[in-house]
Gaussian input, Z-matrix of N, CA and C with variables (Angstrom, degrees):
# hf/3-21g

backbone

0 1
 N
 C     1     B1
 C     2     B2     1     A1
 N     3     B3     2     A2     1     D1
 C     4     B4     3     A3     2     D2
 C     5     B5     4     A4     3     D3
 N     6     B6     5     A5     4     D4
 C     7     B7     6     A6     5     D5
 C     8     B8     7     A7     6     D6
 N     9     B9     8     A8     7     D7
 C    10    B10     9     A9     8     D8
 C    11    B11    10    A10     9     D9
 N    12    B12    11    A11    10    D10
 C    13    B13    12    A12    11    D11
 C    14    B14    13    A13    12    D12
 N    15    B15    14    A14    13    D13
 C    16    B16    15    A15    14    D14
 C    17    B17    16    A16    15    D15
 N    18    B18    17    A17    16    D16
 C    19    B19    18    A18    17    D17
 C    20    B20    19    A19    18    D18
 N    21    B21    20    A20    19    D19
 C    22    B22    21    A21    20    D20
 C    23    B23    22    A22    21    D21
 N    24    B24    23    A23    22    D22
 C    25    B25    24    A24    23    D23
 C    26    B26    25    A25    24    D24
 N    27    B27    26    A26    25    D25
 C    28    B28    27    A27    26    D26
 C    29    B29    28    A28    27    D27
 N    30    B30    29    A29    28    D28
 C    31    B31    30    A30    29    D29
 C    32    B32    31    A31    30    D30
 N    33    B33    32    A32    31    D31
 C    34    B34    33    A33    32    D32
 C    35    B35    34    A34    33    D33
 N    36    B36    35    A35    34    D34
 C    37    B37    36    A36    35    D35
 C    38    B38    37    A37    36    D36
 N    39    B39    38    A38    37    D37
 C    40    B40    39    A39    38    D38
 C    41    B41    40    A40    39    D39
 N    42    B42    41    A41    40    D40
 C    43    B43    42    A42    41    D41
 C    44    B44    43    A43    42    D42
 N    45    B45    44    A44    43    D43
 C    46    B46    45    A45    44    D44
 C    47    B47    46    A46    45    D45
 N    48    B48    47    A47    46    D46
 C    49    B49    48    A48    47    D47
 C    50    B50    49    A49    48    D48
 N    51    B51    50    A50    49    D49
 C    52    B52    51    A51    50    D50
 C    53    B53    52    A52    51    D51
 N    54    B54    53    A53    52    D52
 C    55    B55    54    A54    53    D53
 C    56    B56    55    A55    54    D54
 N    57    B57    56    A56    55    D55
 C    58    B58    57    A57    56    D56
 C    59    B59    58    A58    57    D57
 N    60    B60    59    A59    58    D58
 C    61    B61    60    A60    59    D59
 C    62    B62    61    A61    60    D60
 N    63    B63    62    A62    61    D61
 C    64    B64    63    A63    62    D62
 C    65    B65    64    A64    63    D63
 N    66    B66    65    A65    64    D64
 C    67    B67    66    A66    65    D65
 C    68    B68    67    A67    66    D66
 N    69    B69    68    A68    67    D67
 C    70    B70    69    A69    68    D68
 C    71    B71    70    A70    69    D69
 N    72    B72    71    A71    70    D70
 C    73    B73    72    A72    71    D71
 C    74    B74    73    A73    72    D72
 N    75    B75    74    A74    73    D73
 C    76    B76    75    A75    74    D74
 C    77    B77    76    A76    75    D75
 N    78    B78    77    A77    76    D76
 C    79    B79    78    A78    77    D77
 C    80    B80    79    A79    78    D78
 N    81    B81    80    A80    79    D79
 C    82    B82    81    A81    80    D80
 C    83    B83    82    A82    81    D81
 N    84    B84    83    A83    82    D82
 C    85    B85    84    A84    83    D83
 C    86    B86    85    A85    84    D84
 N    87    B87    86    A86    85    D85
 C    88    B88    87    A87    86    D86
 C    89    B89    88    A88    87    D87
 N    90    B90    89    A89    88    D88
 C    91    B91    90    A90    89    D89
 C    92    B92    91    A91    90    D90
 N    93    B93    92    A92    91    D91
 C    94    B94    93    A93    92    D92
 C    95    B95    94    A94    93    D93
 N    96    B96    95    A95    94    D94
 C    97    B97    96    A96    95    D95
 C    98    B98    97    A97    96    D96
 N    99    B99    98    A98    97    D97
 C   100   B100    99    A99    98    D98
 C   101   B101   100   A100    99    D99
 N   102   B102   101   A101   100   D100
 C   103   B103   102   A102   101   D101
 C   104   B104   103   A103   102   D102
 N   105   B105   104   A104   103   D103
 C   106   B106   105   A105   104   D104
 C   107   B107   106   A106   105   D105
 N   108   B108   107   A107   106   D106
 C   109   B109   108   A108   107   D107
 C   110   B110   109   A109   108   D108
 N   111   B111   110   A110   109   D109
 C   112   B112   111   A111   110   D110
 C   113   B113   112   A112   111   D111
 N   114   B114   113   A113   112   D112
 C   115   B115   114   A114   113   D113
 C   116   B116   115   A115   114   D114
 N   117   B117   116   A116   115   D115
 C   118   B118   117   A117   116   D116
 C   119   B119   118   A118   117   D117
 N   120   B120   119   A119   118   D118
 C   121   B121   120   A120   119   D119
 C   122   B122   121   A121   120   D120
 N   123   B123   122   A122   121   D121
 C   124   B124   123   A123   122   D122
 C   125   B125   124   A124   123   D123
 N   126   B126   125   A125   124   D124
 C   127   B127   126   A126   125   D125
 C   128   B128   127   A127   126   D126
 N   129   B129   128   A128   127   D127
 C   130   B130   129   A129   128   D128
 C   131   B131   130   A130   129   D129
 N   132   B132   131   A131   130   D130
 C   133   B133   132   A132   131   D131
 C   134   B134   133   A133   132   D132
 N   135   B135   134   A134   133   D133
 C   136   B136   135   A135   134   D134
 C   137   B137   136   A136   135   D135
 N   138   B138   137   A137   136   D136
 C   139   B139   138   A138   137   D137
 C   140   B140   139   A139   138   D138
 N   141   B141   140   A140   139   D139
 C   142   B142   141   A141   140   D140
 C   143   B143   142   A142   141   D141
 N   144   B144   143   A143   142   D142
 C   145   B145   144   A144   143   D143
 C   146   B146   145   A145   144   D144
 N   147   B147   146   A146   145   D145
 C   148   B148   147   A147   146   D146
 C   149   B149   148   A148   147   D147
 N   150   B150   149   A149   148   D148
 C   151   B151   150   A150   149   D149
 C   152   B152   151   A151   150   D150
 N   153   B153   152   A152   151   D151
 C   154   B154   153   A153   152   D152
 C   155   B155   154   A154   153   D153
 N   156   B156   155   A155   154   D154
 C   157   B157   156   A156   155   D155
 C   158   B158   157   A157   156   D156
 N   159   B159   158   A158   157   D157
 C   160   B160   159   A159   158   D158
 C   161   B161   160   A160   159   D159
 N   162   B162   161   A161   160   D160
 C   163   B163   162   A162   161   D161
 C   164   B164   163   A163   162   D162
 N   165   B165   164   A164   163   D163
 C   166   B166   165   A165   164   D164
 C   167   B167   166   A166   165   D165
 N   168   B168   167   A167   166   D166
 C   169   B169   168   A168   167   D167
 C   170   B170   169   A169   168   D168
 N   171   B171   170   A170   169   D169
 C   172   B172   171   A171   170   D170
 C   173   B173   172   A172   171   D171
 N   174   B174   173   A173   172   D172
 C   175   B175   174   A174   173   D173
 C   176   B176   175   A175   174   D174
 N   177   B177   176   A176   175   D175
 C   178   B178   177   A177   176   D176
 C   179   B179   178   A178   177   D177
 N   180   B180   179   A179   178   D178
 C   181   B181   180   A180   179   D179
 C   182   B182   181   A181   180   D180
 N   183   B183   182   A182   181   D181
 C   184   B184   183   A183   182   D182
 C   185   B185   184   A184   183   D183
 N   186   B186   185   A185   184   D184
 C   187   B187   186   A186   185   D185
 C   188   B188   187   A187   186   D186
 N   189   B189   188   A188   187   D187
 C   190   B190   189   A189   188   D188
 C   191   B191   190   A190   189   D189
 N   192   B192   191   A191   190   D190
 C   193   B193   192   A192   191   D191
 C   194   B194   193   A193   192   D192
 N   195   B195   194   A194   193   D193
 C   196   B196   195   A195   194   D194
 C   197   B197   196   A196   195   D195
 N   198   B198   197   A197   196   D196
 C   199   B199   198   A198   197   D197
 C   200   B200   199   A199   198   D198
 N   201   B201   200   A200   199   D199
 C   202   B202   201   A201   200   D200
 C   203   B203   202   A202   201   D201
 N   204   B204   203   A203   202   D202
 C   205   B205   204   A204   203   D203
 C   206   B206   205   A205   204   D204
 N   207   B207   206   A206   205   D205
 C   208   B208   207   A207   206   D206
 C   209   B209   208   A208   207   D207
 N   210   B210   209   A209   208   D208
 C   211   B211   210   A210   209   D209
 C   212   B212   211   A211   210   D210
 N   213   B213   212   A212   211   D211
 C   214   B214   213   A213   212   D212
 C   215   B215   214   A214   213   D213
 N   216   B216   215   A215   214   D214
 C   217   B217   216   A216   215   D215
 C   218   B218   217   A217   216   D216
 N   219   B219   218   A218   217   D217
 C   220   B220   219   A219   218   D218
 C   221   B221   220   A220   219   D219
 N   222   B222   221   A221   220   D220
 C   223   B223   222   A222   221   D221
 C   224   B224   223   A223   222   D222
 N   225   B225   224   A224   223   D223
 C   226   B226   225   A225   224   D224
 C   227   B227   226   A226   225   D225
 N   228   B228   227   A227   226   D226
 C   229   B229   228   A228   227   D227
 C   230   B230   229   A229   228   D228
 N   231   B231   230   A230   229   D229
 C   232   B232   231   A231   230   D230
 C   233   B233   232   A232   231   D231
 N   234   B234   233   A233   232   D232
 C   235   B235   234   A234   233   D233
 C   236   B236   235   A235   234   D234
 N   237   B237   236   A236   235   D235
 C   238   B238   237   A237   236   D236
 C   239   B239   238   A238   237   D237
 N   240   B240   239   A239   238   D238
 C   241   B241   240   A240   239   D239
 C   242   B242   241   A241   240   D240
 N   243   B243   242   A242   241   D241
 C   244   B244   243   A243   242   D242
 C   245   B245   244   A244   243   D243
 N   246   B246   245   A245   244   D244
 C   247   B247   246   A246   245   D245
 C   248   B248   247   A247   246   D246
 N   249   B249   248   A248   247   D247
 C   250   B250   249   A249   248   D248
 C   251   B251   250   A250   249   D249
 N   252   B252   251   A251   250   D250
 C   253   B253   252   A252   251   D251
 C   254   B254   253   A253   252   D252
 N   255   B255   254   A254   253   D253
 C   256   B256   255   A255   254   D254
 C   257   B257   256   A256   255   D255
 N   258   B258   257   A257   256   D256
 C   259   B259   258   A258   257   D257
 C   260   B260   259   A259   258   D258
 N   261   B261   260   A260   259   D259
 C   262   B262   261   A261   260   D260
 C   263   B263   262   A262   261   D261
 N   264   B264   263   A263   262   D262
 C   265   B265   264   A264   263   D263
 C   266   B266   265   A265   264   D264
 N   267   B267   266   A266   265   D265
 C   268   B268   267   A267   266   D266
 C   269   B269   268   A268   267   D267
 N   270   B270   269   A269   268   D268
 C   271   B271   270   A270   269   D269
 C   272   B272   271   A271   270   D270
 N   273   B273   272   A272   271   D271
 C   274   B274   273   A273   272   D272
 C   275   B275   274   A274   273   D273
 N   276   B276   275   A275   274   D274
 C   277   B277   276   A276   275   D275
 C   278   B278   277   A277   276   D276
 N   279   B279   278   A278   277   D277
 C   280   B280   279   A279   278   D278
 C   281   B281   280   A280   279   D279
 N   282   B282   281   A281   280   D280
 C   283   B283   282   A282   281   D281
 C   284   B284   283   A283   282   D282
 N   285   B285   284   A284   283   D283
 C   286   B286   285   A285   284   D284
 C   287   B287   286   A286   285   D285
 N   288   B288   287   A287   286   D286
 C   289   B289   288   A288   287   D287
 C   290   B290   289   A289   288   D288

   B1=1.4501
   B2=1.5306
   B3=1.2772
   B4=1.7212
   B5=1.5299
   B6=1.5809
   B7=1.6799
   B8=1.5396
   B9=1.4026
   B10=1.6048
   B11=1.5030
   B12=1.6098
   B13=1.7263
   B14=1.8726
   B15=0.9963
   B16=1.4466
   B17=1.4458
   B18=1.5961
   B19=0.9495
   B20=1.7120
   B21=1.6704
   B22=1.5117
   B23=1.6286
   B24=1.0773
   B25=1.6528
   B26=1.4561
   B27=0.8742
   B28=1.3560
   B29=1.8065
   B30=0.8318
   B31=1.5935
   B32=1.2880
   B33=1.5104
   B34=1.3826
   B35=1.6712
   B36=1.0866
   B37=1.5599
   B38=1.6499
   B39=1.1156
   B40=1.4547
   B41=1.7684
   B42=0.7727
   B43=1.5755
   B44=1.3288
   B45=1.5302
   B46=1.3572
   B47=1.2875
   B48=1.3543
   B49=1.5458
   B50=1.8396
   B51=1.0036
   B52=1.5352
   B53=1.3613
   B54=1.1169
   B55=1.5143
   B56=1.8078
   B57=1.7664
   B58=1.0605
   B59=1.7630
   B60=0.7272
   B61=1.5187
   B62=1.5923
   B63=1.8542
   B64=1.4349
   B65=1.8629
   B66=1.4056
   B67=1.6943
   B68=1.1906
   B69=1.0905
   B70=1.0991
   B71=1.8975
   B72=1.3336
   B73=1.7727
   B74=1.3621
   B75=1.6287
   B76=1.1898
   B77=1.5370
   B78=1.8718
   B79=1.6516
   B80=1.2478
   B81=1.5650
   B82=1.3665
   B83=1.6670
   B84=0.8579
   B85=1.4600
   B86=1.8413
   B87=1.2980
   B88=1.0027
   B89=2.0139
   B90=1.7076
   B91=1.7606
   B92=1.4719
   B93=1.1409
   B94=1.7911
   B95=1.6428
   B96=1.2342
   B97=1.8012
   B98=1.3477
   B99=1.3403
   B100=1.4263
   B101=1.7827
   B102=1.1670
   B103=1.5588
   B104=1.6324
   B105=1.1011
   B106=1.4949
   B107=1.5966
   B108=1.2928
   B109=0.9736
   B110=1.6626
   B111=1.0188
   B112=1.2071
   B113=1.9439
   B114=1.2248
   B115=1.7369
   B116=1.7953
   B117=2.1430
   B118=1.7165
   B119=1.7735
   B120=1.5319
   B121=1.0411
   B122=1.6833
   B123=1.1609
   B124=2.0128
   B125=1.2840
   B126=1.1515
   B127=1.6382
   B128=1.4731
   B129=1.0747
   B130=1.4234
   B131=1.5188
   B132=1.1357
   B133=1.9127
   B134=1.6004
   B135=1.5164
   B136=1.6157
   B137=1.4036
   B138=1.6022
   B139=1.7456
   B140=1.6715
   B141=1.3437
   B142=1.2255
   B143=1.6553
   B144=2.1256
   B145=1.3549
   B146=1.8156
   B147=1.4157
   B148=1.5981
   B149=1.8946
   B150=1.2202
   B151=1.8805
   B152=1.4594
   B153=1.6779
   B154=1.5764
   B155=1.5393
   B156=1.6432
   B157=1.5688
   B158=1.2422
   B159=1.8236
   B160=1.6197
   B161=1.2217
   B162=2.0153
   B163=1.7049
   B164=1.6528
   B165=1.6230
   B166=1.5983
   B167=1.1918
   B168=2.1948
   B169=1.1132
   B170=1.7528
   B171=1.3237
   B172=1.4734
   B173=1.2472
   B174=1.6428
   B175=1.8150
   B176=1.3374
   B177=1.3557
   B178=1.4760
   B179=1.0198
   B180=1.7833
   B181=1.6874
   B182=1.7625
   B183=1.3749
   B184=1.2928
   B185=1.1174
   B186=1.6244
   B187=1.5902
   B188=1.5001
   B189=1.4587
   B190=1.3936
   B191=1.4732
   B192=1.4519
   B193=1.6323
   B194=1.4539
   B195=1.6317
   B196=2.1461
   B197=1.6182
   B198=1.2255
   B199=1.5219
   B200=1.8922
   B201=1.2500
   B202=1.7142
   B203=0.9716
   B204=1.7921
   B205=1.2213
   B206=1.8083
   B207=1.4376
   B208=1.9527
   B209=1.4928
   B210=1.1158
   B211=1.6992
   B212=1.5517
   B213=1.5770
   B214=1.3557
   B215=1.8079
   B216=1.2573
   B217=1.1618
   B218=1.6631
   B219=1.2011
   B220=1.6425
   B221=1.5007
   B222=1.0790
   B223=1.4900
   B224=1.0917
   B225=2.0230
   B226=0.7367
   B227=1.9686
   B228=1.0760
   B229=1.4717
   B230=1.7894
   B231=1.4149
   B232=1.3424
   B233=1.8225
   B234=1.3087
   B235=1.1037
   B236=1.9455
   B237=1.2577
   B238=1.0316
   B239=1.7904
   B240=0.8721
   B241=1.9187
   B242=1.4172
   B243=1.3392
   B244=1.3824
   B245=1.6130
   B246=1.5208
   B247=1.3548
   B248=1.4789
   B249=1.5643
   B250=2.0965
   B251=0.9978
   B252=1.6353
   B253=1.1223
   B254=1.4472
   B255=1.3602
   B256=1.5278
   B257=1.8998
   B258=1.4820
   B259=1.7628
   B260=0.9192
   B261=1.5934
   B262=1.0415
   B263=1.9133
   B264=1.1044
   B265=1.3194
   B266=1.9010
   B267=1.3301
   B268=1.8456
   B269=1.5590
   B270=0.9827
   B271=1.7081
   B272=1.1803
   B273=1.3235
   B274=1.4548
   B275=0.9458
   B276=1.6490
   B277=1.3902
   B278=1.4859
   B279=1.2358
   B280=1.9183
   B281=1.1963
   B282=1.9155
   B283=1.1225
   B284=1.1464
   B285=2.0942
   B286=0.9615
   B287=1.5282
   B288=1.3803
   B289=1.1656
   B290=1.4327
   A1=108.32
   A2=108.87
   A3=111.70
   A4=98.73
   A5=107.34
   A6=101.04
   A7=114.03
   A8=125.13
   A9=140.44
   A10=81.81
   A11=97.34
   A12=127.21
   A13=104.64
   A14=98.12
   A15=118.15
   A16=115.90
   A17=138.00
   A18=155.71
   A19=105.27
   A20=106.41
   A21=122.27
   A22=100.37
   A23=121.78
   A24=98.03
   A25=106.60
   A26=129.01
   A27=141.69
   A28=103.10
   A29=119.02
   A30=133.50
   A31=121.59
   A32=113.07
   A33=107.21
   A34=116.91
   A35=124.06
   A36=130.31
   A37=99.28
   A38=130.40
   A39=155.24
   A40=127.34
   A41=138.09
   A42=115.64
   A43=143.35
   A44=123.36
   A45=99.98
   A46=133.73
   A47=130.16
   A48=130.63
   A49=109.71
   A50=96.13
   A51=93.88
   A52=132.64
   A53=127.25
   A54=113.86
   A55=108.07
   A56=108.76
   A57=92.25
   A58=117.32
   A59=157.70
   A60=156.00
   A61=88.76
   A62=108.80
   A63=131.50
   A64=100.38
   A65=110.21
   A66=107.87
   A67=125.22
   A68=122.38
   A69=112.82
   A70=89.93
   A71=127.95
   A72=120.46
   A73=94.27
   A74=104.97
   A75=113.34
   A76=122.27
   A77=124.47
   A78=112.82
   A79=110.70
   A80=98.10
   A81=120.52
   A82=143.68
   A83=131.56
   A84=123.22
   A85=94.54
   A86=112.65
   A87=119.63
   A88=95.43
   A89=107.65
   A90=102.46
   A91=81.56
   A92=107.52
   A93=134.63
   A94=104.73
   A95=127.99
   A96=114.75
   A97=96.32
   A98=136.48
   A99=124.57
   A100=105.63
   A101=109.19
   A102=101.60
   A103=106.83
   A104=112.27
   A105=115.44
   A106=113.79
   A107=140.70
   A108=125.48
   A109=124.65
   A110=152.73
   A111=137.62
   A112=76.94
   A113=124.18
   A114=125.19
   A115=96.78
   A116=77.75
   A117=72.23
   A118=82.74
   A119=110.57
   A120=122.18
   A121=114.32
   A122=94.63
   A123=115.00
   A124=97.96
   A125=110.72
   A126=124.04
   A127=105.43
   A128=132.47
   A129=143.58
   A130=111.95
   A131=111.22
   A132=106.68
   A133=98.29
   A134=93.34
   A135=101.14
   A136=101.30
   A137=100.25
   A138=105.67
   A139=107.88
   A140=99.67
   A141=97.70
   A142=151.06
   A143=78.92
   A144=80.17
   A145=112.11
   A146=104.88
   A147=113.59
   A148=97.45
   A149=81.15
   A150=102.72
   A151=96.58
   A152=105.37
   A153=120.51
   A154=129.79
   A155=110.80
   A156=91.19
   A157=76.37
   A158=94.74
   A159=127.77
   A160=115.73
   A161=108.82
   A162=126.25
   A163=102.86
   A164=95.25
   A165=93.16
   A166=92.54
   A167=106.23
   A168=102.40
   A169=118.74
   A170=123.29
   A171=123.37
   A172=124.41
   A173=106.13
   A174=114.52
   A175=110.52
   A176=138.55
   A177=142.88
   A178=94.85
   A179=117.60
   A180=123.94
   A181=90.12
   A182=118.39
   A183=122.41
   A184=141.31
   A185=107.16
   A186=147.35
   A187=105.58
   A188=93.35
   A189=122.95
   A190=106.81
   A191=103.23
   A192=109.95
   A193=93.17
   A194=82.17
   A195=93.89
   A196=95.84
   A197=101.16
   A198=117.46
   A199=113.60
   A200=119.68
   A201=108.32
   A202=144.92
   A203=107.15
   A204=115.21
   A205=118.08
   A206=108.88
   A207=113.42
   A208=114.41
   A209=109.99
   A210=103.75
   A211=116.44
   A212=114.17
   A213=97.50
   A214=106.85
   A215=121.35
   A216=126.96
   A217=110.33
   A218=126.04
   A219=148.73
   A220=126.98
   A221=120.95
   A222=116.13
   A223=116.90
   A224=113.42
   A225=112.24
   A226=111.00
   A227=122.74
   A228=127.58
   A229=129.41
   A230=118.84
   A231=126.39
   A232=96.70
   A233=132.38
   A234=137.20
   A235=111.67
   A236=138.00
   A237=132.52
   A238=125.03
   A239=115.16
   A240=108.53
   A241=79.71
   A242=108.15
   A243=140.16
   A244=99.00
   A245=119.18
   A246=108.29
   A247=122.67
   A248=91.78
   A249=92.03
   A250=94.64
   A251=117.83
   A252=120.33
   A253=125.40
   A254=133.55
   A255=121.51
   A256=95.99
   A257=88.52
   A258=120.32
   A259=109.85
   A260=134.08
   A261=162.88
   A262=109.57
   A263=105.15
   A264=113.00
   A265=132.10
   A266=100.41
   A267=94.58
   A268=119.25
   A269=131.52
   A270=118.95
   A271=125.49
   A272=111.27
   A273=150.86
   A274=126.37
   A275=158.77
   A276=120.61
   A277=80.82
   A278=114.90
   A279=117.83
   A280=109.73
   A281=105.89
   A282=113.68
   A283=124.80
   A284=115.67
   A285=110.37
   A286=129.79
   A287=147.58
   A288=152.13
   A289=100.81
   D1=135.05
   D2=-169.51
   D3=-87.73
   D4=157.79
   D5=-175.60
   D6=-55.68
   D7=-29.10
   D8=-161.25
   D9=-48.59
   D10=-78.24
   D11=-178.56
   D12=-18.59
   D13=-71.51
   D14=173.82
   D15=-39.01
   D16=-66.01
   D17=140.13
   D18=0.65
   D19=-83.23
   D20=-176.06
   D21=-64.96
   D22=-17.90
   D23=172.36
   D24=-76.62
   D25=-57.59
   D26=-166.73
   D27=-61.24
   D28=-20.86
   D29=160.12
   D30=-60.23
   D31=-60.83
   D32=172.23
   D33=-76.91
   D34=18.16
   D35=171.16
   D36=-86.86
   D37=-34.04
   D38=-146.65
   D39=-79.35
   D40=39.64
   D41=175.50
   D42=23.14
   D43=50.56
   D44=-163.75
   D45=-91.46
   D46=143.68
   D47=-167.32
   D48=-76.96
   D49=144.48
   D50=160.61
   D51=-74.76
   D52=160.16
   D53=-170.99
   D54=-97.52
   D55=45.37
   D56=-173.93
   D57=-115.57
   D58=140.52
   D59=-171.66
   D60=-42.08
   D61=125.66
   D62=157.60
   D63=-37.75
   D64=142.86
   D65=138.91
   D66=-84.52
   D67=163.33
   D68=-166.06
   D69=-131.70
   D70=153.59
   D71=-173.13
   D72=-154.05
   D73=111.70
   D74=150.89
   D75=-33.56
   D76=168.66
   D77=133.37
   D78=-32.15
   D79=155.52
   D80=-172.81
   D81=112.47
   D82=-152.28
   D83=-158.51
   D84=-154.07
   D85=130.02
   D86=-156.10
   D87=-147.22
   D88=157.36
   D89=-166.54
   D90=-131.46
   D91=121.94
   D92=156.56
   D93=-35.80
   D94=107.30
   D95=178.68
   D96=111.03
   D97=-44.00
   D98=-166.99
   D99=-123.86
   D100=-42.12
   D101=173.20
   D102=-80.31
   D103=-27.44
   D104=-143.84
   D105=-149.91
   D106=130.66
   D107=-149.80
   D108=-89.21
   D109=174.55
   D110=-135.06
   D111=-116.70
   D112=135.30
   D113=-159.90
   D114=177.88
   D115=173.60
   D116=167.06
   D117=-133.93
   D118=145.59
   D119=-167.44
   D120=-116.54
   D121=173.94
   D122=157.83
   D123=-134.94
   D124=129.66
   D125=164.53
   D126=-98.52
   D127=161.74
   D128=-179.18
   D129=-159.30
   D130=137.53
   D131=-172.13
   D132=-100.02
   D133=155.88
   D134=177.38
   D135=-124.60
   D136=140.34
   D137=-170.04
   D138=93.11
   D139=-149.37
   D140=173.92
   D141=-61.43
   D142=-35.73
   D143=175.85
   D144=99.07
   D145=128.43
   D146=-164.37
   D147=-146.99
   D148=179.91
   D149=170.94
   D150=-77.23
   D151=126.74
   D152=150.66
   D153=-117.18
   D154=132.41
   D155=-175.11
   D156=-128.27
   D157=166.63
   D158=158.70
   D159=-140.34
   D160=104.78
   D161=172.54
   D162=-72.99
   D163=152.70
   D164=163.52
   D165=-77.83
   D166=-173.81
   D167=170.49
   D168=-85.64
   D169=6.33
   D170=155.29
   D171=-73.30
   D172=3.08
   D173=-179.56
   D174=81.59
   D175=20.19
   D176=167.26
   D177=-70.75
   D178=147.69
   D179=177.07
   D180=-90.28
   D181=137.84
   D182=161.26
   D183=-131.45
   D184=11.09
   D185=154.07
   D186=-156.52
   D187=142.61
   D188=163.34
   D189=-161.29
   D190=118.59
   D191=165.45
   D192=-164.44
   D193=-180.00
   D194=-173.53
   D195=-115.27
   D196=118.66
   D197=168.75
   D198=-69.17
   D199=178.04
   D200=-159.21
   D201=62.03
   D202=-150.50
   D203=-168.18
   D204=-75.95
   D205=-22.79
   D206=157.00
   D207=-94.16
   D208=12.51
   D209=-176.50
   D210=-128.86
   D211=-150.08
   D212=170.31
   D213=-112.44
   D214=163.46
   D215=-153.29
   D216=-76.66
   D217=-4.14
   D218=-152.87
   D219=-171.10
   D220=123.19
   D221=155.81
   D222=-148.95
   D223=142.52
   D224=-165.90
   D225=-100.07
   D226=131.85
   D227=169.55
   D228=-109.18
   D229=171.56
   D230=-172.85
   D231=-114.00
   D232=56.75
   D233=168.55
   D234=-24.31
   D235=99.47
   D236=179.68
   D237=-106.47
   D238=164.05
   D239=-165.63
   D240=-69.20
   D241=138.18
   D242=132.16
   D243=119.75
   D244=-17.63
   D245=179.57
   D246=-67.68
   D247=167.45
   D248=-177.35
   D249=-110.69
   D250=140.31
   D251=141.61
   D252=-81.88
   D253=156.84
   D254=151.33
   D255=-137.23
   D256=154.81
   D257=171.44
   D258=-132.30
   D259=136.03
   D260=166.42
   D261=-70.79
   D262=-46.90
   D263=160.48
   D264=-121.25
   D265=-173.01
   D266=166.50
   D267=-46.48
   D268=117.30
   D269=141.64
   D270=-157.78
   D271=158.04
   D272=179.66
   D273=-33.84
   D274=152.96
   D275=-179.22
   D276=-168.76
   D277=106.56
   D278=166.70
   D279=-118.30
   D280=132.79
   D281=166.59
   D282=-77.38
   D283=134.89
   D284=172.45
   D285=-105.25
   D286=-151.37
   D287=175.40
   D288=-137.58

C-alpha cells in the first residue's frame, strides 16, 4: 500500500468538519430550516455548560443531554427541517460531513 493509499484509508475512519464558520446559539429555542440550517451536527457548550434538547417537529424528544462541566463535552446530532432546538446556555454547533 503506497503512503497516498495509506493516508486516504485512515481518512475515511475520520470525522470530517466542514470548512464552514461554527454557529454559535445563544439561550433559547431555535427551528432546524429557519434559524439554523437543515445539517448533521456536534454541538459543544461554551463556559460552563447547561441542558440541551432537540424535539422533532411532532414534539418527539431526540436529544437530551447536559453539555460541560456535568455532562459530556460534545454531541453529535442529525438536525432535521422543522425541529427545535433549545439551550439553556451558549453553544457551539459545527457542521460535520
Amino acid at each position: 500500500m503506497s503512503k497516498k493509499e495509506e493516508v486516504l484509508s485512515d481518512l475515511t475512519f475520520e470525522v470530517i468538519y466542514a470548512k464552514r464558520k461554527p454557529i454559535t446559539l445563544s439561550p433559547g429555542q431555535y427551528i432546524i430550516g429557519d434559524d439554523v440550517p437543515v445539517n448533521r451536527y456536534r454541538v459543544e457548550s461554551i463556559g460552563e455548560g447547561s441542558n440541551f434538547t432537540v424535539n422533532s417537529i411532532d414534539g418527539d424528544l431526540k436529544v437530551n443531554t447536559i453539555l460541560g462541566v456535568d455532562g459530556v463535552n460534545s454531541y453529535t446530532f442529525f438536525g432535521e427541517d422543522g425541529d427545535v432546538l433549545e439551550t439553556q446556555a451558549d453553544v457551539k454547533l459545527k457542521i460535520i460531513e
